[in-house]
VEXDREN-2710 file (C-alpha; in Angstrom, 1 decimal):
% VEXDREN-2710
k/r/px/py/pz
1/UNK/-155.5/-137.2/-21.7
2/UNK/-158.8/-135.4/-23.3
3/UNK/-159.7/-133.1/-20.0
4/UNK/-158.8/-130.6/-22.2
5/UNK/-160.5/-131.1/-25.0
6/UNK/-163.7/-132.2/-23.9
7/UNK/-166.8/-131.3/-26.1
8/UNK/-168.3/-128.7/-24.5
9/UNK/-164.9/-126.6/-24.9
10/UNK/-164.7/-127.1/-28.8
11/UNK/-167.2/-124.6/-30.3
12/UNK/-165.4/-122.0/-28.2
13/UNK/-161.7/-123.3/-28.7
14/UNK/-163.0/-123.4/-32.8
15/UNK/-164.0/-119.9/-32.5
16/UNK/-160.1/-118.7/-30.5
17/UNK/-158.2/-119.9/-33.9
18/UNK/-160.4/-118.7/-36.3
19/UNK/-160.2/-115.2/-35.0
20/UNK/-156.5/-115.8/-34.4
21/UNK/-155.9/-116.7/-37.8
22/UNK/-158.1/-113.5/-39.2
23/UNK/-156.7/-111.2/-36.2
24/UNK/-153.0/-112.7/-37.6
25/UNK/-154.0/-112.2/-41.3
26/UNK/-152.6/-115.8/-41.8
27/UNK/-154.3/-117.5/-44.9
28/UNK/-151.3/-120.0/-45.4
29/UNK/-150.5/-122.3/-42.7
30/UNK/-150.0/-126.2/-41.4
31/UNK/-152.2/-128.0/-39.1
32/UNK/-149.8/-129.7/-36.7
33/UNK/-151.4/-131.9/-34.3
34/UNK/-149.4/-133.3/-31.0
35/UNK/-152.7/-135.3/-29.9
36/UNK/-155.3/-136.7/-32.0
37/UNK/-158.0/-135.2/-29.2
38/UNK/-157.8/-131.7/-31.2
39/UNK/-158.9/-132.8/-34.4
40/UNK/-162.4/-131.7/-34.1
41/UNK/-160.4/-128.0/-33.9
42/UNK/-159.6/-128.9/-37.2
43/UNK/-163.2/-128.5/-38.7
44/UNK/-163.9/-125.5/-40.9
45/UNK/-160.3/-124.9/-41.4
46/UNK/-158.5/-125.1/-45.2
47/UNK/-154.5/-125.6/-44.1
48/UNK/-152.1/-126.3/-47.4
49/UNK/-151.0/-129.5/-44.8
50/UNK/-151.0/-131.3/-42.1
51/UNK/-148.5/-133.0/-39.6
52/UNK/-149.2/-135.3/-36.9
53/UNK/-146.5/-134.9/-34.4
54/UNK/-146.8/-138.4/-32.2
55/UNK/-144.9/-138.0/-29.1
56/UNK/-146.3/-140.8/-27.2
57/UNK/-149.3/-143.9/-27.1
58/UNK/-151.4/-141.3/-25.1
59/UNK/-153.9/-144.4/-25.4
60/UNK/-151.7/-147.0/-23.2
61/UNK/-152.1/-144.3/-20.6
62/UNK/-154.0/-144.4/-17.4
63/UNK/-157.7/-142.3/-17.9
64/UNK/-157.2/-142.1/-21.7
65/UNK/-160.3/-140.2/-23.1
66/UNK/-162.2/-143.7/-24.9
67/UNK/-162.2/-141.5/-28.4
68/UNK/-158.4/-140.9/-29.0
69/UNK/-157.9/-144.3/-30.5
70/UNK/-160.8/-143.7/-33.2
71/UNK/-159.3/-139.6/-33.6
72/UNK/-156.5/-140.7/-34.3
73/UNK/-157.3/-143.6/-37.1
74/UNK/-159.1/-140.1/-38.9
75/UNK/-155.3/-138.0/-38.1
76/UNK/-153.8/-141.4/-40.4
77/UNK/-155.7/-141.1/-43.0
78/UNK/-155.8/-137.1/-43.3
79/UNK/-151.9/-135.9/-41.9
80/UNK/-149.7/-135.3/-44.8
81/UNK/-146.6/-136.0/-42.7
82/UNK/-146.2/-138.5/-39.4
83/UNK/-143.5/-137.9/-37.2
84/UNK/-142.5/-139.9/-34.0
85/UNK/-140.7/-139.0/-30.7
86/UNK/-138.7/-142.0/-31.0
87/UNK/-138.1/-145.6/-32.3
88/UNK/-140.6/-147.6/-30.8
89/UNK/-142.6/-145.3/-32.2
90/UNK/-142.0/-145.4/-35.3
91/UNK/-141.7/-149.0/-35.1
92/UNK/-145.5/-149.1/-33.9
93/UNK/-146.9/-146.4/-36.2
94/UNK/-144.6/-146.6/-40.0
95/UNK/-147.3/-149.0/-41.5
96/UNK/-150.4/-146.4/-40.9
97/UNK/-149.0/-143.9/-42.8
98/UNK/-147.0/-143.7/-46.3
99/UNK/-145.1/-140.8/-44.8
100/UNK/-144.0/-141.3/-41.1
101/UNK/-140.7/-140.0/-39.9
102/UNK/-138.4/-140.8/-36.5
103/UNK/-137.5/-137.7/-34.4
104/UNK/-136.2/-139.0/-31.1
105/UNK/-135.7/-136.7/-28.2
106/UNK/-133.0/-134.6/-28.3
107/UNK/-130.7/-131.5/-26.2
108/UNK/-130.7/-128.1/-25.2
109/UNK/-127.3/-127.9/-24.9
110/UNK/-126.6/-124.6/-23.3
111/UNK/-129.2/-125.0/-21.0
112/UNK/-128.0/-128.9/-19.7
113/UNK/-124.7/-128.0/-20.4
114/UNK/-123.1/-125.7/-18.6
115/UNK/-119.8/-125.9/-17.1
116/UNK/-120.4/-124.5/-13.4
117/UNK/-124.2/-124.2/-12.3
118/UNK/-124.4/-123.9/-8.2
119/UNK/-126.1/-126.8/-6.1
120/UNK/-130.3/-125.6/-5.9
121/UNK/-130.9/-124.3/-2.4
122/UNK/-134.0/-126.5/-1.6
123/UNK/-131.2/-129.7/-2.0
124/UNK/-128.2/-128.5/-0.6
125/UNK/-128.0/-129.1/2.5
126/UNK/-128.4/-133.2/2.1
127/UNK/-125.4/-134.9/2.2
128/UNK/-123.9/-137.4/-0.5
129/UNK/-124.2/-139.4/-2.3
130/UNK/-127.4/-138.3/-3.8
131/UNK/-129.2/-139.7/-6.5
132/UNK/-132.0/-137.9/-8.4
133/UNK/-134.9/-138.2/-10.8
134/UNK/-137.1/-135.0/-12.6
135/UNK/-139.9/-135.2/-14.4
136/UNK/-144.0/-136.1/-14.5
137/UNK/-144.4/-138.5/-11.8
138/UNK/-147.3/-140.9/-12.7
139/UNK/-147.9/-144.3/-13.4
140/UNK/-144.8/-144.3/-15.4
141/UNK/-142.7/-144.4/-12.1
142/UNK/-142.0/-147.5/-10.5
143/UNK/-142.4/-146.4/-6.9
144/UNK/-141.4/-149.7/-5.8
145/UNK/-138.2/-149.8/-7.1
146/UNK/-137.6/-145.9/-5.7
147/UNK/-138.5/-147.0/-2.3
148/UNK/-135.6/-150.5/-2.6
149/UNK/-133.2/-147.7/-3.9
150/UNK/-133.9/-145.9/-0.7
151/UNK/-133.7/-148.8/1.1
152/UNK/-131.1/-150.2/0.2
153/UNK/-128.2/-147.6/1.5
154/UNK/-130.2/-146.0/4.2
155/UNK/-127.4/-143.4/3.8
156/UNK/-128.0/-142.3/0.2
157/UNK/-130.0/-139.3/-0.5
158/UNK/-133.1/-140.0/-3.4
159/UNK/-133.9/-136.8/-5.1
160/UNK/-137.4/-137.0/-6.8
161/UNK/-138.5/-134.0/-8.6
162/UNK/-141.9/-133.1/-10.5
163/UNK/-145.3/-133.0/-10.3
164/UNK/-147.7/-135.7/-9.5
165/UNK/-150.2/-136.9/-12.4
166/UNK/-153.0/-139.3/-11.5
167/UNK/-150.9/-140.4/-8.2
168/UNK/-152.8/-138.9/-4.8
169/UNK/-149.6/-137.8/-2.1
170/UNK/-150.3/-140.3/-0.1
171/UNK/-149.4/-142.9/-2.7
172/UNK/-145.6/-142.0/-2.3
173/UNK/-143.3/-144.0/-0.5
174/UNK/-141.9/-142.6/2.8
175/UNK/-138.7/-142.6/3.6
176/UNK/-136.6/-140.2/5.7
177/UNK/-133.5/-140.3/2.6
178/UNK/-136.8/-139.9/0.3
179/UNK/-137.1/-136.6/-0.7
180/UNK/-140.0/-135.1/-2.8
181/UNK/-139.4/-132.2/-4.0
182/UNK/-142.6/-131.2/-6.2
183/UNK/-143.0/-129.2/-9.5
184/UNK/-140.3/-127.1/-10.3
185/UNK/-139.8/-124.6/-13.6
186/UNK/-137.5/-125.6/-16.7
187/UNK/-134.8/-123.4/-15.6
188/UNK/-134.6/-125.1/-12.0
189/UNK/-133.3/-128.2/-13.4
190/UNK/-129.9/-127.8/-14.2
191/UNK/-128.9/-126.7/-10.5
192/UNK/-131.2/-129.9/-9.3
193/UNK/-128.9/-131.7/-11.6
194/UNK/-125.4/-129.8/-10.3
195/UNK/-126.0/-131.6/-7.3
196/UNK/-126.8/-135.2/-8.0
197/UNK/-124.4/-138.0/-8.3
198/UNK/-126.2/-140.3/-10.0
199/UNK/-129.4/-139.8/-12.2
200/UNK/-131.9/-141.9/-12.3
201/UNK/-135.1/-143.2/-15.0
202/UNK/-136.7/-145.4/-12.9
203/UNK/-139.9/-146.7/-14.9
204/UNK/-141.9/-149.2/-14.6
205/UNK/-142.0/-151.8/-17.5
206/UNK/-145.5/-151.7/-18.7
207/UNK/-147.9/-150.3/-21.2
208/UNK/-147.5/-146.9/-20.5
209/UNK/-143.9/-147.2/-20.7
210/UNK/-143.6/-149.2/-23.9
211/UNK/-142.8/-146.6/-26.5
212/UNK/-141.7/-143.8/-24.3
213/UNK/-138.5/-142.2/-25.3
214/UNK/-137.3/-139.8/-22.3
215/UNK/-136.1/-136.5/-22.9
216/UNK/-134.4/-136.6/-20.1
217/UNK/-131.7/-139.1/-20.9
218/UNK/-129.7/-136.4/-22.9
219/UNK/-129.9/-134.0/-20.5
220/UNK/-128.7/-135.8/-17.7
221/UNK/-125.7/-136.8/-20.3
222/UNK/-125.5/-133.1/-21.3
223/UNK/-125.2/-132.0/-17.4
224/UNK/-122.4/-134.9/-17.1
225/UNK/-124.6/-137.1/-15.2
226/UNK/-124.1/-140.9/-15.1
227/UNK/-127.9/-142.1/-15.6
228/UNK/-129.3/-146.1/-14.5
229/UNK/-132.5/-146.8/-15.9
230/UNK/-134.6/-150.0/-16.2
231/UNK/-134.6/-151.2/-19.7
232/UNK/-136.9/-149.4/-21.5
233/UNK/-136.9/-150.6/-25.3
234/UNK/-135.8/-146.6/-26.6
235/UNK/-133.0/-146.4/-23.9
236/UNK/-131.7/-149.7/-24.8
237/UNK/-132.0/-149.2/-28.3
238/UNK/-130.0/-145.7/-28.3
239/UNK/-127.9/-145.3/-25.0
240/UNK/-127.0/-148.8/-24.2
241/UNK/-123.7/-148.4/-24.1
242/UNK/-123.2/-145.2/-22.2
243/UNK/-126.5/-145.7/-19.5
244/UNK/-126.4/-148.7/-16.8
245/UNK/-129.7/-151.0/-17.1
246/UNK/-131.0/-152.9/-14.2
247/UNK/-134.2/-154.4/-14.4
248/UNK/-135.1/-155.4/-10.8
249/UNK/-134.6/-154.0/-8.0
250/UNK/-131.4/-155.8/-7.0
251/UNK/-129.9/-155.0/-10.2
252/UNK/-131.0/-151.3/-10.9
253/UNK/-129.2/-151.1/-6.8
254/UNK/-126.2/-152.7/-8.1
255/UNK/-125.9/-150.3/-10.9
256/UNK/-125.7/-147.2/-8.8
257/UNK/-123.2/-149.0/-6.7
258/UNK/-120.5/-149.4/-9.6
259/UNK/-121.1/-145.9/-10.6
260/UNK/-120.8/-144.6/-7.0
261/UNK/-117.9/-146.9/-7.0
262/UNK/-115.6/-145.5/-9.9
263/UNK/-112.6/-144.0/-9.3
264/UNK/-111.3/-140.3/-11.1
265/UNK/-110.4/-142.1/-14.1
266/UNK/-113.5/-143.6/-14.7
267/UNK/-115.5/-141.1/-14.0
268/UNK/-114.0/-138.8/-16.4
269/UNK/-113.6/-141.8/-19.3
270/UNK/-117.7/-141.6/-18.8
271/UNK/-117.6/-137.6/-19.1
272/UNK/-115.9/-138.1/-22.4
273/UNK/-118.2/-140.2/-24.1
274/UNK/-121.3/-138.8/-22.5
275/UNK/-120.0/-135.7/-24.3
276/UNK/-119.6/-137.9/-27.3
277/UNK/-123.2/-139.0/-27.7
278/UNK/-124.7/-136.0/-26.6
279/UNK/-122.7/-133.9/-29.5
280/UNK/-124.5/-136.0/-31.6
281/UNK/-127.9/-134.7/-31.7
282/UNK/-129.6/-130.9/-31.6
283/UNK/-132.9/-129.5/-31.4
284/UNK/-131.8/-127.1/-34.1
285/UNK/-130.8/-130.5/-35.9
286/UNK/-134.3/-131.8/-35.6
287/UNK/-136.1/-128.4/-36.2
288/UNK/-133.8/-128.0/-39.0
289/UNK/-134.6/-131.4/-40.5
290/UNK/-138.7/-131.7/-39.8
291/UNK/-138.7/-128.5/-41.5
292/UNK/-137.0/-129.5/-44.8
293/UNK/-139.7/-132.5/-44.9
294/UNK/-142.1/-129.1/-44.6
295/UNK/-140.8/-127.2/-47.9
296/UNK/-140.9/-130.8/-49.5
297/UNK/-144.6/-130.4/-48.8
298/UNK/-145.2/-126.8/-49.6
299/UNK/-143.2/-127.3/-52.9
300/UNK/-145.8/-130.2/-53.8
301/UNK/-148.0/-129.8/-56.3
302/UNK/-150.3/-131.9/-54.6
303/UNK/-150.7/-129.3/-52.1
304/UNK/-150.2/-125.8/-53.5
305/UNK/-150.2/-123.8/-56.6
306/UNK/-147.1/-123.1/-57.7
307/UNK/-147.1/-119.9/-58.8
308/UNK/-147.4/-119.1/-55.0
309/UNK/-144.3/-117.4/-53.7
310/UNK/-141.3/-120.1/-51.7
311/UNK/-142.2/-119.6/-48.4
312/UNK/-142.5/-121.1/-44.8
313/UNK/-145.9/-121.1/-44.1
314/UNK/-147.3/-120.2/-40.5
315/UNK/-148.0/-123.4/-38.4
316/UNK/-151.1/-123.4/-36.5
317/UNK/-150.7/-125.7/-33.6
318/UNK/-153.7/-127.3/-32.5
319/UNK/-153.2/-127.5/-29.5
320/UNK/-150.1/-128.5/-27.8
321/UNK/-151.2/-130.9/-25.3
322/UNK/-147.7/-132.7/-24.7
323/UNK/-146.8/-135.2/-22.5
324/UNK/-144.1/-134.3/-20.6
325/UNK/-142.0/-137.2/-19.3
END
């Protein structure tokens, strides 16, 4: 999680925003951190603020650089604003910071959400039924379980899409209905989806798990997909009631089964409510509402002088160094 932040790149990284900032002839602007490993990027810089945008415990994950922990205690005690990818979250960070904030993962609508999107090439010539995961595949994914869902109906196709992080090939389980289909780009997805039958978040249940909130469980819902996941604590918490939970093996089987299982009505009593849920949220919504908490700041006298003119300030990201799950 620091690779790309190590020490030796910082004087040179330091020296790329300052002369983007002068080159930009930007002299108001945010800080907005997405992992505490930047903050020495920070140094020498006067922003009017600064957000940390937490997206994940980077520090429950496998190779974690040993400083994030102690970065990010400085981030608490500097950030004007804290906001959270989703509820466990903000469960695990609100006492840190007087200001912290829940944004869970939300939808790109038109890009999930299209009506008719043709079955990807690389995919369709497996039969069905077919059942289908995308995303980082690391030692978030419990390869276990995908191997007893390919197991356990030899004649179901498993889909697994996305890049391998920290996992060497020939960790992957085998199977001839096991497919693995690599990194793909963003707008790959939807016709990956087109084709699946069931979607599936198969985690494991441990520490690098425990305050995850998947991005991808709207957009399976957006492309009309019925989704089974193990119970992770965000999923349970928000999508309970319209995504099938099994936590072992034999139940996380089962689940696919009934969906499989469903007749027309069923199927299209899910479609409704999927629909439902998904209205719910936006990505304009959240961008919308992260960026009133933003004028609340620039407004502040704390921060600015107010005979400045009422304007957005520029945001200088330092780094974006996401996780993508």
């Amino acid at each position: 999680m620091g690779d790309g932040f190590h020490d030796a790149h910082m004087d040179g990284m330091r020296e790329m925003v300052k002369n983007w900032l002068a080159n930009s002839e930007i002299v108001e602007y945010f800080l907005w951190f997405y992992t505490p490993m930047a903050l020495p990027l920070a140094t020498g810089l006067a922003p009017i603020g600064e957000i940390y945008d937490c997206m994940d415990e980077l520090a429950a994950f496998d190779f974690a650089a040993p400083e994030l922990i102690a970065r990010e205690d400085i981030l608490f005690d500097r950030v004007n604003l804290v906001f959270t990818g989703g509820r466990s979250l903000y469960e695990s960070k609100r006492d840190r910071h007087h200001d912290v904030h829940c944004f869970p993962s939300s939808v790109d609508h038109a890009h999930f959400g299209r009506a008719s999107v043709p079955d990807h090439p690389d995919q369709a010539a497996l039969p069905h039924p077919r059942l289908g995961y995308y995303g980082v595949i690391d030692e978030r994914i419990d390869l276990a379980l995908v191997a007893a869902v390919a197991d356990a109906h030899p004649h179901w196709q498993v889909v697994m899409v996305g890049p391998l992080a920290k996992i060497a090939p020939g960790g992957l389980p085998q199977r001839p209905n096991l497919h693995w289909m690599g990194q793909r780009r963003y707008d790959e997805l939807p016709a990956f989806l087109a084709g699946l039958d069931v979607c599936l978040m198969p985690f494991a249940l441990n520490a690098s798990t425990r305050f995850i909130s998947p991005t991808k469980t709207l957009e399976y819902l957006a492309a009309g997909k019925p989704v089974v996941s193990t119970p992770i604590h965000d999923v349970v918490h928000q999508y309970a009631q319209i995504v099938a939970l099994g936590q072992t093996p034999q139940a996380f089987v089962a689940a696919c089964d009934v969906i499989l299982g469903q007749n027309v009505e069923e199927q299209e009593r899910f479609r409704k409510a999927a629909a439902a849920v998904v209205s719910a949220t936006s990505w304009d919504c959240t961008a919308s509402a992260m960026g009133a908490l933003l004028m609340r700041l620039e407004s502040s006298e704390l921060l600015i002088d107010q005979t400045l003119p009422n304007r957005m300030p520029a945001f200088a990201q330092l780094p974006s160094h996401s996780v993508v799950d």
